[in-house]
Backbone as a printed PyTorch tensor [residue, N CA C, xyz], in Angstrom:
tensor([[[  0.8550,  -1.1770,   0.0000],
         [  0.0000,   0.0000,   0.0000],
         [  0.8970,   1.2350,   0.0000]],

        [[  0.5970,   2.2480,  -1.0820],
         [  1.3150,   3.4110,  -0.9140],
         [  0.7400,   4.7840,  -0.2460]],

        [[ -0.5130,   4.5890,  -0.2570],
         [ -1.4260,   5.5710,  -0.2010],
         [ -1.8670,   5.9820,   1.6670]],

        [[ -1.5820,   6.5880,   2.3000],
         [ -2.3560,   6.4620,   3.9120],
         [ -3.2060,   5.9190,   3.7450]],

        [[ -3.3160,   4.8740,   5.3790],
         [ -4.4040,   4.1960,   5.8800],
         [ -4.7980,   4.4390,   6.8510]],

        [[ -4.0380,   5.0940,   7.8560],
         [ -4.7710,   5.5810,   8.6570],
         [ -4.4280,   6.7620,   8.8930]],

        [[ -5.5140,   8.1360,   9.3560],
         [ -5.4370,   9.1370,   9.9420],
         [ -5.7150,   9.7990,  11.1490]],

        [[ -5.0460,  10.7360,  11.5120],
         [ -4.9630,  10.7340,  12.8860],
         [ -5.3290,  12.9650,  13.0940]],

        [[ -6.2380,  12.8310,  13.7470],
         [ -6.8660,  14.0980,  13.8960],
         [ -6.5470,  14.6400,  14.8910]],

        [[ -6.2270,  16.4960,  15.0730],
         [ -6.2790,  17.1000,  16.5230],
         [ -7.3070,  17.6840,  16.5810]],

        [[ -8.5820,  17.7950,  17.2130],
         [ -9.5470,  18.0920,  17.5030],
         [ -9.7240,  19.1350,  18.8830]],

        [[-10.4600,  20.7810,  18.6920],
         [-10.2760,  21.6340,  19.7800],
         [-10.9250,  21.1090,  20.2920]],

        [[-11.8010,  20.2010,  20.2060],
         [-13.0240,  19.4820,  21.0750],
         [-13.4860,  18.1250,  20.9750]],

        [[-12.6210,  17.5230,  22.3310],
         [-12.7430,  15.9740,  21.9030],
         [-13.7770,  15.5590,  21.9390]],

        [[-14.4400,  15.9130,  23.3610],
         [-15.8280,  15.4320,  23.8940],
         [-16.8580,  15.4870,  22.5990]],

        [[-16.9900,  16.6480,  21.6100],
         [-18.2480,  17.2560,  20.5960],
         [-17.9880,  15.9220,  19.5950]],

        [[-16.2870,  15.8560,  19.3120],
         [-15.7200,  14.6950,  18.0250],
         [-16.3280,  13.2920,  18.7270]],

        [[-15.8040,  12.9110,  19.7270],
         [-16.3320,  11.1920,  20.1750],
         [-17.8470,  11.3530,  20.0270]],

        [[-18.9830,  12.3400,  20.3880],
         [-20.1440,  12.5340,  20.7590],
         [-20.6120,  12.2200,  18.9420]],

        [[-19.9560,  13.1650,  18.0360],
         [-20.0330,  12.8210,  16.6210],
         [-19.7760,  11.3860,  16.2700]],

        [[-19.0560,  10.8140,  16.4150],
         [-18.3270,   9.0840,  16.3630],
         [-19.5870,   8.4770,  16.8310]],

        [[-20.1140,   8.8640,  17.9890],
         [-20.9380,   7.9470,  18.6770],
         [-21.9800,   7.0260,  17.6150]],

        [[-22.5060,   6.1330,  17.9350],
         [-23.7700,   5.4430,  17.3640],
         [-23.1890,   4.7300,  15.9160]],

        [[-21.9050,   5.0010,  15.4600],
         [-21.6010,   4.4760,  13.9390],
         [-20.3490,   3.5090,  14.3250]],

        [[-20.4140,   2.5970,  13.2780],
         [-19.5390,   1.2620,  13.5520],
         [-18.9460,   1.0340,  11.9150]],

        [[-17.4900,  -0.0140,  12.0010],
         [-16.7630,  -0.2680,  11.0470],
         [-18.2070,  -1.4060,  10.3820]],

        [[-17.5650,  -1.2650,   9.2100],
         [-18.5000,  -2.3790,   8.3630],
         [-18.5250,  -3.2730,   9.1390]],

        [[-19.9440,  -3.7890,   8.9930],
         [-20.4250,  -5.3170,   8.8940],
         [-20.2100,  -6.1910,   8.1920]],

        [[-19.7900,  -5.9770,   6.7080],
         [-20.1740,  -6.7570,   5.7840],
         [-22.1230,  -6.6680,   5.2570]],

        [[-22.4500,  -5.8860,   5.2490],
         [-24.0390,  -5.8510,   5.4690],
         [-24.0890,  -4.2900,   4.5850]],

        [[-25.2120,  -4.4240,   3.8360],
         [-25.7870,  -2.6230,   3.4460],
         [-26.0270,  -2.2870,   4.2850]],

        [[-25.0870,  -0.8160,   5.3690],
         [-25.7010,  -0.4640,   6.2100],
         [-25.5290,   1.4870,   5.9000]],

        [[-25.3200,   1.6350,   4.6430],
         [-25.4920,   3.2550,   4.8100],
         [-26.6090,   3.4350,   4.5890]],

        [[-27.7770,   3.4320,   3.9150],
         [-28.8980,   3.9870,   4.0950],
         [-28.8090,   4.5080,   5.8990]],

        [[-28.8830,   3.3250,   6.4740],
         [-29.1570,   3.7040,   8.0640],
         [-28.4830,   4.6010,   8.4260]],

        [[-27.0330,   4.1840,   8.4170],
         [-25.8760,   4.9160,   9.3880],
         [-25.9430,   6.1910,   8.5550]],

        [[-25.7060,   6.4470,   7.5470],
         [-26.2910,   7.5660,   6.8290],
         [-27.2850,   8.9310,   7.4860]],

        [[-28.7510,   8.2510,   7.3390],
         [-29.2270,   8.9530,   8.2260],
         [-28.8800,   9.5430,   9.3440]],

        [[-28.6800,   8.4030,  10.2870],
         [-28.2070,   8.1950,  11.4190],
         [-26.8710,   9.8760,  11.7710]],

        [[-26.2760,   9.6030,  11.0210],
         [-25.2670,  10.7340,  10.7220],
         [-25.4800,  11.9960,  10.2490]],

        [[-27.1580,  12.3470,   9.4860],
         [-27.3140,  13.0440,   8.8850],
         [-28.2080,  14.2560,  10.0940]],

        [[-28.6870,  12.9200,  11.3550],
         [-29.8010,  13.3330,  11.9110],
         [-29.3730,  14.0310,  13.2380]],

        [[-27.6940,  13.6530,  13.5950],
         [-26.7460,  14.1890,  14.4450],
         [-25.8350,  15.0310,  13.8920]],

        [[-26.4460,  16.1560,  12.6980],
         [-25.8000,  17.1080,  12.5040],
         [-24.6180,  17.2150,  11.7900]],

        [[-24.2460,  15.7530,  11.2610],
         [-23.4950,  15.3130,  10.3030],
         [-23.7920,  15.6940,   8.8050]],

        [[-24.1670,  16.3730,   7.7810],
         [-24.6340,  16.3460,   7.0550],
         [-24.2210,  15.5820,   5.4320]],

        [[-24.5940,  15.1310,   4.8170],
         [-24.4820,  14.2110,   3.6330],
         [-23.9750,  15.1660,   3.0470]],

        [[-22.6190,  15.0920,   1.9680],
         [-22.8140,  15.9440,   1.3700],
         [-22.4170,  15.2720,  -0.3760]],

        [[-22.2980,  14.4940,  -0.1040],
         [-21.8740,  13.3830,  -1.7110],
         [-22.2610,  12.0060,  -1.2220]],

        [[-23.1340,  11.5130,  -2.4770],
         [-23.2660,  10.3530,  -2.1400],
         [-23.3530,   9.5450,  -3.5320]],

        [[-22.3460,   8.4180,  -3.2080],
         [-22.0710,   7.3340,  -4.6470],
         [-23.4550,   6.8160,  -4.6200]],

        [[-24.1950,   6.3950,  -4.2090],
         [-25.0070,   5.2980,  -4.1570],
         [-26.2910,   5.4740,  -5.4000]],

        [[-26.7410,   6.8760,  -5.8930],
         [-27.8600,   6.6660,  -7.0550],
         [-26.6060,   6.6390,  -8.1140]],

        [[-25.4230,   6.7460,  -7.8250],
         [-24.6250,   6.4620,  -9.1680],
         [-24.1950,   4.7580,  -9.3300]],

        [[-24.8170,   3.6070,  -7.9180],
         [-24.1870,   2.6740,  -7.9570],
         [-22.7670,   2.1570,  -7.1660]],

        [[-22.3670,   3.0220,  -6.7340],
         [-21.5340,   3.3070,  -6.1820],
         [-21.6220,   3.1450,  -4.7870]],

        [[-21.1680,   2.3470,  -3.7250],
         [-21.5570,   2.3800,  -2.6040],
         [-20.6330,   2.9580,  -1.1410]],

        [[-20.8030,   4.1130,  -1.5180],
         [-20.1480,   4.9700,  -0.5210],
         [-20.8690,   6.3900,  -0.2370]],

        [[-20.7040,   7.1430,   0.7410],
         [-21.4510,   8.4570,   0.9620],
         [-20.0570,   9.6090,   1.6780]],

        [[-20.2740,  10.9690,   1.6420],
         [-19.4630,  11.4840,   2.4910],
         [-20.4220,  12.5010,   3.0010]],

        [[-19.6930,  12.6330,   4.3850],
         [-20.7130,  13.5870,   5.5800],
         [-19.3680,  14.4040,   6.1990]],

        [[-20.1820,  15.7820,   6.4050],
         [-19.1880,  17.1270,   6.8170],
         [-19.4010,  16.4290,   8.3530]],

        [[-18.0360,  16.4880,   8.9290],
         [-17.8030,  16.6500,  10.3250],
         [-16.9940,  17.8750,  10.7800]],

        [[-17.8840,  18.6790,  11.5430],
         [-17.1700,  20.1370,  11.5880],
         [-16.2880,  19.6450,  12.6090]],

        [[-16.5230,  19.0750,  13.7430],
         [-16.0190,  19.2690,  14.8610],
         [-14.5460,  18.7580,  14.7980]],

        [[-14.2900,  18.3300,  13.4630],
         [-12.5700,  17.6600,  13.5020],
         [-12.4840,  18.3130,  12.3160]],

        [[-13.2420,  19.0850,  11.3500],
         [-13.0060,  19.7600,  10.7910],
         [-12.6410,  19.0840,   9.0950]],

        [[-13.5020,  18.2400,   8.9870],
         [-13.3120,  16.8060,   8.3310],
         [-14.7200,  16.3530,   7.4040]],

        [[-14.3420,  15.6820,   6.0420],
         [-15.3400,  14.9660,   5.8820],
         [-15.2170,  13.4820,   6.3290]],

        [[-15.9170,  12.4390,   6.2980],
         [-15.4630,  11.3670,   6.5410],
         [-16.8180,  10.5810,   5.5380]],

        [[-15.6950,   9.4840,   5.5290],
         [-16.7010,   8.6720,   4.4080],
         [-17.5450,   7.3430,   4.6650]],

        [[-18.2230,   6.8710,   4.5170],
         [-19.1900,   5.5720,   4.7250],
         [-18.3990,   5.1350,   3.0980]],

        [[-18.6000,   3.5690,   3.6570],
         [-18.3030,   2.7450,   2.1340],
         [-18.5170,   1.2640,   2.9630]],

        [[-19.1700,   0.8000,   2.1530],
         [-20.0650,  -0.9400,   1.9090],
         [-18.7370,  -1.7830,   1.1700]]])
């Protein structure tokens, strides 16, 4: 692999970032963005690209509080 795999964030506000994290989990193996999606959308996360009417199975959601988008992918 050449590309980063993992990233590592400084956040002015940890407590707001974990509180954002909360309720969402690494894949299942399972379609689970519709849900977690929402789920993310409904805690102020907002959608702001999403592969999925292109077929594509991934979404990205603004996370202010790390100052970040972060992505869902199936």
């Amino acid at each position: 692999m050449t590309a980063f795999y993992h990233v590592c964030f400084v956040v002015p506000d940890l407590e707001k970032a974990m509180l954002d994290f909360e309720g969402t989990r690494a894949s299942s193996g399972t379609n689970r963005r519709p849900a977690d999606s929402r789920r993310l959308a409904d805690r102020g996360l907002p959608e702001v690209f999403s592969g999925w009417p292109y077929g594509r199975a991934f979404a990205y959601h603004r996370m202010d509080s790390i100052g970040a988008r972060i992505e869902l992918v199936n």
